[in-house]
C-alpha positions as CSV (number, residue, x, y, z in Angstrom):
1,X,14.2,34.3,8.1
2,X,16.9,34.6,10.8
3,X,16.1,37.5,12.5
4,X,18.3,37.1,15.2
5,X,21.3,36.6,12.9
6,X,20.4,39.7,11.1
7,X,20.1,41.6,14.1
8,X,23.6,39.9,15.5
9,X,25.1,41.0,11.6
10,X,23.6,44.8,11.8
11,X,25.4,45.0,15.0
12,X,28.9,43.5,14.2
13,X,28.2,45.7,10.6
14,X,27.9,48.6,13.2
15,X,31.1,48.3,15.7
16,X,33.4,47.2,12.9
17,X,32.4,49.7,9.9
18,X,32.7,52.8,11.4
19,X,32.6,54.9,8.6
20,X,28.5,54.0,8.0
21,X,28.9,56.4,11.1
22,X,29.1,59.5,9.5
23,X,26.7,58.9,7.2
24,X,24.3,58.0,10.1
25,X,25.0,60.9,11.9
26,X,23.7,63.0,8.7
27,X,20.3,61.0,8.4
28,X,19.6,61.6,11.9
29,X,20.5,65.0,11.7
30,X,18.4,66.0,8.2
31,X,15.8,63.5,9.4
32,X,14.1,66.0,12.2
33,X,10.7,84.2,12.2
34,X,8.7,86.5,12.3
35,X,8.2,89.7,14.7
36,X,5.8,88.9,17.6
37,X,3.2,92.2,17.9
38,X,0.8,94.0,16.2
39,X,-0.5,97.5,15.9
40,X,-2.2,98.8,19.1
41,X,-3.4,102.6,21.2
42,X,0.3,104.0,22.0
43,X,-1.5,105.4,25.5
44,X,-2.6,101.5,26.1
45,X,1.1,99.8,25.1
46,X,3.1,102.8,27.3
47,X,0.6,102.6,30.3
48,X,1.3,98.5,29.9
49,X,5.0,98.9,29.7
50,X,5.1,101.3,32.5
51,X,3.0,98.5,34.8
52,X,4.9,96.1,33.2
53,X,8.2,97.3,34.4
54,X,7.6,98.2,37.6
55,X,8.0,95.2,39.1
56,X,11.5,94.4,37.7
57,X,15.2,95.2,38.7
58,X,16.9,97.9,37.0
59,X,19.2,95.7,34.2
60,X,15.9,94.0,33.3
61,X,13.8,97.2,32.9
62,X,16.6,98.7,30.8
63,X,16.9,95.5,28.8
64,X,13.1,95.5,27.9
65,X,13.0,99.5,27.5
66,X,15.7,98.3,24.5
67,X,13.4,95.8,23.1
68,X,10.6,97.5,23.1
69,X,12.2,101.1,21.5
70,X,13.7,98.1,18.9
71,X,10.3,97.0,17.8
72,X,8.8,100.8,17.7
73,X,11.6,101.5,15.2
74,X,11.2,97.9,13.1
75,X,7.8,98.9,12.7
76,X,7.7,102.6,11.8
77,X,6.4,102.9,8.5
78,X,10.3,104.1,7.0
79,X,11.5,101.1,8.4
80,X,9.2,98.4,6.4
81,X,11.4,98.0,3.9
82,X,13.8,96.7,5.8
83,X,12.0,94.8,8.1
84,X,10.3,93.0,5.0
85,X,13.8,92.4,3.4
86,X,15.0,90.8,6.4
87,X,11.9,88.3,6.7
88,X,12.5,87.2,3.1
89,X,16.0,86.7,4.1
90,X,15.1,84.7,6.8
91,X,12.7,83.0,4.5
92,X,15.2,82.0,1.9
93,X,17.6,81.3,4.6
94,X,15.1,78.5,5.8
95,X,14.5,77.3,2.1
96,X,18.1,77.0,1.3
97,X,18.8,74.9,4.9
98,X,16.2,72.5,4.1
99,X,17.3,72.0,0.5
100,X,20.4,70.6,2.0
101,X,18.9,69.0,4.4
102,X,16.8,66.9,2.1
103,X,19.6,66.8,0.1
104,X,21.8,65.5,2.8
105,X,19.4,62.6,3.9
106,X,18.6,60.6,0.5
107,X,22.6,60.9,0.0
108,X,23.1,59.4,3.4
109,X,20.4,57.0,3.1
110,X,21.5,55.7,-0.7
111,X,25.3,55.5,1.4
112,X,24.5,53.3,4.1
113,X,22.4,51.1,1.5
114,X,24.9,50.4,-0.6
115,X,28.0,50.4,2.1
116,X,26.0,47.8,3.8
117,X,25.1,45.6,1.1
118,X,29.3,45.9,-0.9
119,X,30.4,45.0,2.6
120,X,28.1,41.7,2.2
121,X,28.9,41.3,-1.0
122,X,32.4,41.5,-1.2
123,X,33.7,42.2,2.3
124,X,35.2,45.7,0.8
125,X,35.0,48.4,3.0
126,X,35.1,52.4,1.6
127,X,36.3,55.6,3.2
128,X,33.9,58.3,3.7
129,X,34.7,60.2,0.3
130,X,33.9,57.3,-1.8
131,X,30.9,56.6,0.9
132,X,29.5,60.3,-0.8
133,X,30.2,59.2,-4.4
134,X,28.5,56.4,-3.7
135,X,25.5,58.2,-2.0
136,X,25.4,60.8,-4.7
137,X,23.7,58.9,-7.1
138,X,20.5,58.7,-9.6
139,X,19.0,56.2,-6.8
140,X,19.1,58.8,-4.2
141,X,16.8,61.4,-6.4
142,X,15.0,58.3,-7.1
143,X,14.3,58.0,-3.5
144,X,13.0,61.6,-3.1
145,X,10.5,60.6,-6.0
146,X,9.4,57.7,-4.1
147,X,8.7,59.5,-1.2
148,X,6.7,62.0,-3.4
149,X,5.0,59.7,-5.1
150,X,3.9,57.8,-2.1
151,X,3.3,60.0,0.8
152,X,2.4,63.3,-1.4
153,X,-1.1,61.6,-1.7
154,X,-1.0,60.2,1.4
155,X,-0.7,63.7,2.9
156,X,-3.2,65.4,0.4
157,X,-6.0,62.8,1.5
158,X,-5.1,63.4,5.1
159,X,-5.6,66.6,5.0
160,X,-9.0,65.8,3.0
161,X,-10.1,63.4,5.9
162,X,-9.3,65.8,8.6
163,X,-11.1,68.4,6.9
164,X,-14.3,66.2,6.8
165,X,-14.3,66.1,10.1
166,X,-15.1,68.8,10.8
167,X,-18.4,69.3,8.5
168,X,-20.6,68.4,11.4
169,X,-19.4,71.4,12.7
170,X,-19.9,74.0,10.6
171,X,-22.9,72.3,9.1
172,X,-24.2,73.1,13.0
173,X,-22.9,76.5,13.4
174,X,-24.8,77.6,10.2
175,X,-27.9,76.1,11.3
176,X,-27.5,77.3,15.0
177,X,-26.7,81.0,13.9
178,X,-22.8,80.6,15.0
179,X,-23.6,78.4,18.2
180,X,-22.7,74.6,17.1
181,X,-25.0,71.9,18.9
182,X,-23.5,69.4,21.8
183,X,-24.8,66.5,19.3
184,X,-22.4,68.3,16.5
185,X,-19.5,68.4,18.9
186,X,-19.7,64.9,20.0
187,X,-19.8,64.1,16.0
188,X,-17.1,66.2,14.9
189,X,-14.4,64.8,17.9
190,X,-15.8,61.2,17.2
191,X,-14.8,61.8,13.5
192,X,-11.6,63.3,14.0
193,X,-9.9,60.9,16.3
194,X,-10.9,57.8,14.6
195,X,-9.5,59.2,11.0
196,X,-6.5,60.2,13.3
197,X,-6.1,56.8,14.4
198,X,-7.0,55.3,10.5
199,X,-4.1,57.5,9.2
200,X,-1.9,56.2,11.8
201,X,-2.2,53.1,10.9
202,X,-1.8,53.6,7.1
203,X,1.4,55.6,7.8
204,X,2.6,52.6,10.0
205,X,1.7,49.9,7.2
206,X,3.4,52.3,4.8
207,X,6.6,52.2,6.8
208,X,6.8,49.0,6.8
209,X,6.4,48.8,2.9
210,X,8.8,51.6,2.0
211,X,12.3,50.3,3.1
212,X,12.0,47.5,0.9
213,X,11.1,49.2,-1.5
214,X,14.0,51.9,-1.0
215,X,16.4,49.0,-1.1
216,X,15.0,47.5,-4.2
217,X,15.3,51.3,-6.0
218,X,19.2,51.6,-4.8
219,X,20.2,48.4,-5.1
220,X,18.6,46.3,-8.2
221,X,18.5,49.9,-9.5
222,X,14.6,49.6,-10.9
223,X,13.6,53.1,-11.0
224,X,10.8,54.7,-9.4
225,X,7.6,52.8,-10.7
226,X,9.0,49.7,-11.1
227,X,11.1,49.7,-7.5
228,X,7.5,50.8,-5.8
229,X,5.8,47.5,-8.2
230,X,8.4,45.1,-6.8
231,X,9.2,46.1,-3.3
232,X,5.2,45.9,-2.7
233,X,5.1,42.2,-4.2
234,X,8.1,41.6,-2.0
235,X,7.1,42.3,0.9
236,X,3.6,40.7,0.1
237,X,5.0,37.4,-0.2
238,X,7.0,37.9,3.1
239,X,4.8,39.9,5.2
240,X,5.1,38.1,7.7
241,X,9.0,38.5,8.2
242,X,8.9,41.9,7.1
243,X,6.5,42.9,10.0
244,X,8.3,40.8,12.6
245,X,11.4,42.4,11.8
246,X,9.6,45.9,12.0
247,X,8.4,45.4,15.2
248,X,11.6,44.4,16.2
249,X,13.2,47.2,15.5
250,X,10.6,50.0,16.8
251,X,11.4,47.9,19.8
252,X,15.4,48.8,19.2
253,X,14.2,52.6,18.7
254,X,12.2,52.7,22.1
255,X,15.4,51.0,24.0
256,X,16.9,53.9,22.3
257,X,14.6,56.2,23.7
258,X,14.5,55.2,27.3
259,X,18.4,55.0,27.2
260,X,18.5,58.1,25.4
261,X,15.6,60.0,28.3
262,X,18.1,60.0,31.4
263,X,21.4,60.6,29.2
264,X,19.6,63.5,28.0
265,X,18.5,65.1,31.2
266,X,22.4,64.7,32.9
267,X,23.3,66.5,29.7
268,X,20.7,69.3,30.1
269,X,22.2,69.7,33.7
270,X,25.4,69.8,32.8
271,X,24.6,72.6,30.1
272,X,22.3,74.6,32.6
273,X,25.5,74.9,34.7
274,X,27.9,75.6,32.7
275,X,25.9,77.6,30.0
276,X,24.1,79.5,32.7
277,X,27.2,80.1,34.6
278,X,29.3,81.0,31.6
279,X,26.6,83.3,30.2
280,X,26.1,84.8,33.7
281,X,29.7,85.7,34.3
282,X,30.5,87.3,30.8
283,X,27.2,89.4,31.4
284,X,28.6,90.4,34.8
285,X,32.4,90.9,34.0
286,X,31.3,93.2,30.9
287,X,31.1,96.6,30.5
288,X,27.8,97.0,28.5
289,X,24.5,98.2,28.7
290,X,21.7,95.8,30.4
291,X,20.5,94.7,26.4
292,X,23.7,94.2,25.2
293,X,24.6,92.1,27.9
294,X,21.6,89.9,28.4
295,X,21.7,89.0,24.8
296,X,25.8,88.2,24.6
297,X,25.3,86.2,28.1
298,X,22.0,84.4,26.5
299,X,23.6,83.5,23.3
300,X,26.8,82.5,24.2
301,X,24.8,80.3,26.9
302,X,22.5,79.3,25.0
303,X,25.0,77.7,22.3
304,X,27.2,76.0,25.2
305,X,24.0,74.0,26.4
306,X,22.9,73.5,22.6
307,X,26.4,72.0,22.2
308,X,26.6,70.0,25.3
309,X,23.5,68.8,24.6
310,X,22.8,67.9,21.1
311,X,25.9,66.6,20.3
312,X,26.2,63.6,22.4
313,X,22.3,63.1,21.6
314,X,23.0,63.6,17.7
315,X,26.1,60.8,18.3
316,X,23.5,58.6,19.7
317,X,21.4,58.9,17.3
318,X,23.4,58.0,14.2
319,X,24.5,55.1,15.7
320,X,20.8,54.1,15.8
321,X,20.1,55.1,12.5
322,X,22.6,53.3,11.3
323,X,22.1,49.8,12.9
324,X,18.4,50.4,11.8
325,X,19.1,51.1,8.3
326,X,22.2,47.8,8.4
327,X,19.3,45.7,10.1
328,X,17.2,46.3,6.7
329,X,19.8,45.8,4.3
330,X,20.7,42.6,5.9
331,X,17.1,41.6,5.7
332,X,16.2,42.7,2.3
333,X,19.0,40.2,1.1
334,X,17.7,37.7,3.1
335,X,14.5,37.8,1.4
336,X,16.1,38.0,-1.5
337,X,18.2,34.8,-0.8
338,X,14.9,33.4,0.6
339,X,12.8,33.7,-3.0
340,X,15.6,32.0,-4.9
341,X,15.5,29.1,-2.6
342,X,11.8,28.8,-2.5
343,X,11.8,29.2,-6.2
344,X,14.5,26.0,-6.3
345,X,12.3,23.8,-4.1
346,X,10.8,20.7,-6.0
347,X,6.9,20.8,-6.3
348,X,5.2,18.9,-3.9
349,X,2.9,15.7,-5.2
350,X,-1.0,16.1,-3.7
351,X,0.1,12.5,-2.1
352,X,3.1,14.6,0.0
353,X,6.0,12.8,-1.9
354,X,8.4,15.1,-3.9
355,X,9.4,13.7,-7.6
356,X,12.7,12.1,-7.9
């Protein structure tokens, strides 16, 4: 296999198909409260507060004296009900996010699969819309059961493992009444880090398996069990490409982290100064009292560097994503290309002659 023409392909695929943009932005975006306090002595948590705030200027003493009379009334027993309403909104507000999150990603991903591989096929380049319709697709909930199938287990037995570890411990605190030996110690770190590094390693193996085996879901359209069957035997009789060309590109994600490392601290400059100074000067030019004004100049500060910041970095990101996810398409027909020929060669003689 050609790995340097693939890698050569994935980037022209990149700069001249822009539209596998947007749908790399979205993978790299989808691919990455509650009420701090408790109960105490009223006479301990005002003599704190009063010590506390001693030491502070005036805006910030009335600012806390807000917070603090907040809490008192979230907690009051009247109030429960609504502080318990608001966490399960918060809750379901979570939930729904991530549904569309996970949503979001298989869609992208089953896109840029099957953008990459028309454009190889036929030259035909789609629009973004069509780019969804071809996204939203049986192979992308195929994709999600893949990953449930696979790593589900996978997580179930990690959590197994890690749990082992720590037996030696408790075995020793029981035996020790609640003090757990040196000996036990020694055993239990000993144990955890070297299942750590064993799961590591099966999650890195794994990776390596599963975009194969994504590609052979979307694009010979197997289904779940058969796509997982074939994508393994795949990359089994080409492991040693498949690895190559994973190692290549972890490679291709660390350049993108080292470029990425002093773009993003400019960027965090840039959004100290002008979120801090923005935030600063609406707290200073408005009329308000000391809470109301720290929390106007914190969010709208804090959103100006989250903007300045992440956006660029997000950018950055789905370009990666989607040379990474181009790279693999383009290799995936290569092996595929690469079986029919091997299957087409003539048998070899034991004497090293081929038949004519």
């Amino acid at each position: 296999m050609n790995d340097a023409k693939i890698l050569k392909r994935a980037w022209d695929v990149l700069w001249s198909y822009k539209t596998l943009w947007v749908f790399g932005i979205i993978l790299a975006l989808t691919s990455g409260g509650s009420f701090p306090g408790t109960a105490r002595n009223n006479s301990r948590t005002n003599a704190f507060h009063g010590n506390f705030q001693s030491g502070l200027p005036l805006e910030l003493k009335e600012a806390f004296g807000d917070i603090c009379r907040y809490l008192n009334w979230a907690f009051l027993s009247e109030n429960r009900n609504a502080l318990i309403g608001t966490i399960i909104a918060v809750i379901l507000f979570i939930l729904l996010i991530s549904i569309l999150f996970t949503i979001g990603r298989y869609v992208s991903q089953t896109a840029l699969i099957k953008m990459v591989d028309t454009n190889e096929s036929s030259g035909q380049k789609v629009n973004w819309q069509q780019g969804f319709r071809l996204g939203w697709s049986p192979q992308a909930w195929q994709l999600f059961l893949i990953d449930l199938l696979i790593y589900l287990p996978f997580t179930i037995i990690a959590v197994i493992l890690m749990g082992v570890s720590f037996l030696p411990l408790i075995f020793s605190t029981m035996a020790n009444h609640n003090k757990p030996s040196g000996l036990s110690i020694v055993a239990f770190l000993g144990l955890f880090f070297l299942i750590l590094i064993i799961l590591a390693i099966i999650g890195i193996v794994l990776s390596s398996f599963m975009e194969i085996i994504y590609r052979e879901c979307v694009l010979k359209r197997n289904g779940v069990r058969k796509s997982i069957r074939n994508g393994w035997k795949k990359v089994v009789r080409n492991i040693k490409d498949v690895i190559l060309m994973w190692l290549i590109l972890i490679g291709v994600r660390l350049g993108v982290i080292l470029v990425s490392m002093p773009l993003g601290l400019f960027l965090m400059t840039i959004g100290l100064l002008i979120g801090g100074g923005t935030g600063g000067i609406l707290y200073f030019l408005n009329n308000m009292s000391a809470f109301d004004g720290w929390i106007i100049a914190a969010i709208v500060g804090g959103a100006l560097l989250l903007i300045i910041l992440s956006l660029p970095m997000l950018f950055l990101r789905g370009l990666e994503e989607t040379y990474i996810s181009s790279a693999w398409t383009l290799t995936y027909r290569e092996l595929g290309e690469l079986g029919i020929l091997q299957n087409e060669l003539p048998p070899s003689t034991d004497n090293g002659e081929t038949g004519m």
